[in-house]
KOLLO-788781 format. One line per 5 residues: number of its first residue (from 0); their letters; for each residue x, y, z of C-alpha. Coordinates in steps of 0.001 Angstrom, whole numbers, plus 524288, in hexadecimal, padded with zeros to 5 digits. Example, Ala and Ser with C-alpha at 12.3 -4.5 7.8 and 13.67 -1.06 7.14 Angstrom:
0	as	8300C,7EE6C,81E78  83566,7FBDC,81BE4
# end
This chain:
0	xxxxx	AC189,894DD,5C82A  AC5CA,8A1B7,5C324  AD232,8A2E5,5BE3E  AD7F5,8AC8D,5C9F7  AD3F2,8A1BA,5D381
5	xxxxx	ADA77,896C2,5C91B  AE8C0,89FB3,5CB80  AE661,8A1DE,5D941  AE475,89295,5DC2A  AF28F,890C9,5D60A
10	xxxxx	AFC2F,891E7,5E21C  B0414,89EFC,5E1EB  B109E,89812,5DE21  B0997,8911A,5D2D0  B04AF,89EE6,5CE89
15	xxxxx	B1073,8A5ED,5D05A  B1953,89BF7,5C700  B0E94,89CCC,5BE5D  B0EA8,8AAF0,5BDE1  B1F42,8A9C8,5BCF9
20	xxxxx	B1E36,8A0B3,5B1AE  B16B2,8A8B4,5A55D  B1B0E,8A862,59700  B1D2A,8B6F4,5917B  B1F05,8B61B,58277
25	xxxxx	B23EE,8C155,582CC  B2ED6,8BF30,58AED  B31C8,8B0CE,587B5  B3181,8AD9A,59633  B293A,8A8BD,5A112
30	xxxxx	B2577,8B3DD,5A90F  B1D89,8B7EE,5B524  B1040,8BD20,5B056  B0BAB,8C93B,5B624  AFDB3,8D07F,5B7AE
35	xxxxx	AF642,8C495,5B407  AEA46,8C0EB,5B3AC  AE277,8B3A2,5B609  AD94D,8AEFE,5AD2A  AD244,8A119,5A9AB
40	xxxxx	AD639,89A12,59F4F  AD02A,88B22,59B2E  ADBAE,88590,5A040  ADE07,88E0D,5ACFE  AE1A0,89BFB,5AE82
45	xxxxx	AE979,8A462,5A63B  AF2E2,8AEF8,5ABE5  AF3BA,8BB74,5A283  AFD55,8C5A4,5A5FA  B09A1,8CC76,5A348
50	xxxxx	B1880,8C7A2,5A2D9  B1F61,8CBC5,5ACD0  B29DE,8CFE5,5A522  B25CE,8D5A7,59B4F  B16EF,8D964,59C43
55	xxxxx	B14E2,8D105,59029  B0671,8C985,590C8  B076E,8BBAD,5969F  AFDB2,8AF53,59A14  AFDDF,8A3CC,5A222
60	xxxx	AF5AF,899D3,5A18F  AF391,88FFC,5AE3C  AED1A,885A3,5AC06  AE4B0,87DA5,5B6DD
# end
């Protein structure tokens, strides 16, 4: 399964608090990660994007 069809099998609420709950470095502070994309990772998908805050670089990983 491709990892777009891996996020899209999560239910929406799922995905939204996993979008709502992203570690910025930068900021010190779980964020909401914006204009990310979905890749696969060994142990599920990764989300890479920006913090919503600050436009710093962010990932989250979700595992299966």
């Amino acid at each position: 399964m491709d990892a777009n069809k891996k996020w899209l099998s999560i239910p929406k609420e799922i995905r939204n608090k996993l979008r709502e709950n992203v570690f910025c470095g930068h900021c010190k502070d779980v964020v909401t990660i914006d204009n990310f994309t979905i890749e696969d990772h060994q142990f599920g998908i990764v989300l890479k994007g920006k913090c919503q805050k600050c436009g710093h670089d962010v990932v989250r990983v979700v595992e299966d």
